[in-house]
C-alpha positions in Angstrom: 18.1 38.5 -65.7 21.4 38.0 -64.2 22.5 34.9 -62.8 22.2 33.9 -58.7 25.3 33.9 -56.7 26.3 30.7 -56.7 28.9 31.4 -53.7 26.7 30.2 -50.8 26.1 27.1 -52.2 29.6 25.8 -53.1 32.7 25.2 -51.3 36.3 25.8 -52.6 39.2 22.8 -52.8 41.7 23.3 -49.4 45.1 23.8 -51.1 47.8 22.2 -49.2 50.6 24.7 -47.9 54.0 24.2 -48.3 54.7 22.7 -44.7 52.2 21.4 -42.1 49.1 18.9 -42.5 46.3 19.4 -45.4 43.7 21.4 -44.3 39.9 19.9 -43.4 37.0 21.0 -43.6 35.0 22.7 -40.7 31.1 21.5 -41.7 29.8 23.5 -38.5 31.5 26.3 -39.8 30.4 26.6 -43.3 27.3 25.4 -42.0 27.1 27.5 -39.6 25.3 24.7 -37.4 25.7 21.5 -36.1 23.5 19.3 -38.1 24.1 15.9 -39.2 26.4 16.0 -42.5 25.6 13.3 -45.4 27.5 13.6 -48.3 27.2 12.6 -52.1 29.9 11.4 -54.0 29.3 11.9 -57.7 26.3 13.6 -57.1 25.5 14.0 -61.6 23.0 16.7 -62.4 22.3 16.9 -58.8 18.7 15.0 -59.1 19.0 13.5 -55.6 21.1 15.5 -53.6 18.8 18.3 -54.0 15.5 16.4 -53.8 17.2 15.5 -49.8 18.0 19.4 -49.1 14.5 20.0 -50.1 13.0 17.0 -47.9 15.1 17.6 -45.2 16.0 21.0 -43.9 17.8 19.3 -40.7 20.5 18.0 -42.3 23.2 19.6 -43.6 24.7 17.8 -47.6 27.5 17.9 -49.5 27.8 16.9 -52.9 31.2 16.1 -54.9 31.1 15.5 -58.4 34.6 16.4 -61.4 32.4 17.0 -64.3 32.1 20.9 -64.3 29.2 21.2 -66.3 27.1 19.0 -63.9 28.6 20.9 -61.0 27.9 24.6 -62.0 24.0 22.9 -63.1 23.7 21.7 -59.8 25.2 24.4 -58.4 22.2 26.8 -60.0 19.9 24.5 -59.5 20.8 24.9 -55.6 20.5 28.7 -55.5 17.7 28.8 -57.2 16.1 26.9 -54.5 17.8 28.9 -51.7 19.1 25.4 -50.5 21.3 26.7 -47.3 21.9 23.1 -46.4 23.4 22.4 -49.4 26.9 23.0 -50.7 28.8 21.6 -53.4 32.6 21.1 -54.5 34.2 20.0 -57.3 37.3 18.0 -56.6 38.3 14.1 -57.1 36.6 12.2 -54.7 39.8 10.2 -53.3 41.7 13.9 -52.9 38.7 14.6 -51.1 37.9 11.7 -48.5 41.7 11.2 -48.1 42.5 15.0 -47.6 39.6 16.8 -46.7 37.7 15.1 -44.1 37.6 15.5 -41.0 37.6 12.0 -38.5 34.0 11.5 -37.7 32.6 14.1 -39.6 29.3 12.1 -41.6 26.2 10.8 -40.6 25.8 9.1 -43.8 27.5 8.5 -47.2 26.3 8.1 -50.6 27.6 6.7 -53.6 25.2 5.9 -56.4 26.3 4.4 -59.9 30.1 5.1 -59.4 32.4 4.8 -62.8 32.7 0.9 -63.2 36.0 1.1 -64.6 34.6 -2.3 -66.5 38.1 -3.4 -68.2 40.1 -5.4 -65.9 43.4 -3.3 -65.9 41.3 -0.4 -65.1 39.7 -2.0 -61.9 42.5 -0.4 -59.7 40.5 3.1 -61.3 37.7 2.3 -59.2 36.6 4.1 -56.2 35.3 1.5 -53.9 38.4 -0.4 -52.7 39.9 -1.8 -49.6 41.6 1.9 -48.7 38.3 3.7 -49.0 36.3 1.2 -46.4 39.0 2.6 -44.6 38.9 6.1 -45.0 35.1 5.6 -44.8 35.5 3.9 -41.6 37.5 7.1 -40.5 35.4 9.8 -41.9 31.8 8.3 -40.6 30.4 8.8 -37.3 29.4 5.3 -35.0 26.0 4.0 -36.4 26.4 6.3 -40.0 25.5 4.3 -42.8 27.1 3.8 -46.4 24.9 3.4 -49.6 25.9 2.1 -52.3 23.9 1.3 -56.0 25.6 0.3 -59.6 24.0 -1.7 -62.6 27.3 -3.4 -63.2 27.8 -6.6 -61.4 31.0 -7.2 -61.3 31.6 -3.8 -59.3 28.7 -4.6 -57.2 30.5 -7.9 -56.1 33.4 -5.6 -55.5 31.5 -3.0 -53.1 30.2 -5.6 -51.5 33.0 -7.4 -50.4 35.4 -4.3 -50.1 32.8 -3.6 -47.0 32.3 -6.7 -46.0 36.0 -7.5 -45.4 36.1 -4.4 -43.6 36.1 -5.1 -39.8 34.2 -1.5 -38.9 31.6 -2.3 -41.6 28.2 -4.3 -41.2 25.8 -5.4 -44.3 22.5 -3.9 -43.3 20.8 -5.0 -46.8 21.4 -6.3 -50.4 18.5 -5.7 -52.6 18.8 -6.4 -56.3 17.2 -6.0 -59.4 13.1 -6.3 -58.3 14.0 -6.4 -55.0 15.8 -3.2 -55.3 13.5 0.1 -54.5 13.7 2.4 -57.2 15.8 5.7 -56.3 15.7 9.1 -58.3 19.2 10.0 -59.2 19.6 10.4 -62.8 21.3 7.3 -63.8 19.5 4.8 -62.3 16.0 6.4 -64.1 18.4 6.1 -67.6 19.7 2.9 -66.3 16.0 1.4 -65.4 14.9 2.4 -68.8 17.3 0.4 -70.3 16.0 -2.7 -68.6 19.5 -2.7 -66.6 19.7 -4.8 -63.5 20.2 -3.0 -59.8 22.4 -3.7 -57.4 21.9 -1.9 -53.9 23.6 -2.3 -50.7 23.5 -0.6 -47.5 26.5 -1.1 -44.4 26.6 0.5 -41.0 29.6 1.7 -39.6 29.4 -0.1 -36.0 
């Protein structure tokens, strides 16, 4: 049996031409709607991103994630669901945010169990710092939320305060280890397993 098109359900990197400002992306366009946008960064095998297309047809999602082999399984995983409100793109999330994104384009933004970086002359590595509250702030539309969920604390105490510090930003919860709800992406069930502590946070963009 050959393999579904995976066409409709990914997006291409926007190459940068040789003069003139980076390209963004039109959502109503490739959407061909105008439904609220969430997006995924690091969106693994796919496990929630999906499970949300499925749940709710009204919204329109976009998932980012490098590792090709978890984006092409998404990716099928998406067409074989004939998930219209889903695309995907593989790409570094900062080129991505930074480059790609149009002002005021999100309704909400998702960022569950990001690389912790863990060694201390790697922390600069890390995604959630002081320029991507920013870029967040840019990106998110009045009221559009941020969440946010690792098992390592010290990156936890980092999110936090990256968004707290951030003037456009305000800390809607902070739910940790049994106070945290449990959430279905494939880490955290790995991570829970393991007996591994969670740390989850939500922020409005006011």
């Amino acid at each position: 049996m050959p393999e579904r098109d995976l066409t409709p359900y990914v997006i291409p990197q926007l190459a940068k031409p040789d003069d003139g400002p980076h390209p963004r992306y039109d959502f109503a366009r490739i959407f061909g709607n105008d439904h609220p946008v969430e997006l995924e960064i690091g969106i693994g095998k796919g496990r929630f991103i999906i499970n949300q297309a499925m749940t709710r047809p009204d919204t329109n999602f976009i998932g980012i994630e490098w590792a090709n082999r978890y984006y092409l399984l998404a990716a099928r995983r998406a067409a074989g669901r004939s998930l219209h409100n889903l695309r995907l793109l593989r790409d570094d999330a900062a080129h991505t945010v930074r480059e790609s994104l149009p002002d005021r384009c999100l309704n909400a933004l998702h960022i569950y169990f990001p690389d912790p970086w863990p060694k201390t002359k790697h922390h600069k590595r890390r995604l959630v710092q002081p320029w991507f509250a920013r870029e967040a702030s840019r990106v998110l539309k009045p009221g559009a939320r941020v969440f946010l969920a690792t098992d390592h604390e010290d990156y936890a105490q980092q999110m936090e305060q990256v968004f707290k510090d951030d003037p456009d930003f305000a800390l809607i919860s902070r739910m940790i280890g049994e106070d945290a709800p449990e959430g279905i992406t494939n880490w955290e069930v790995k991570f829970r397993a393991e007996g591994r502590t969670m740390f989850k946070f939500e922020f409005a963009r006011k």
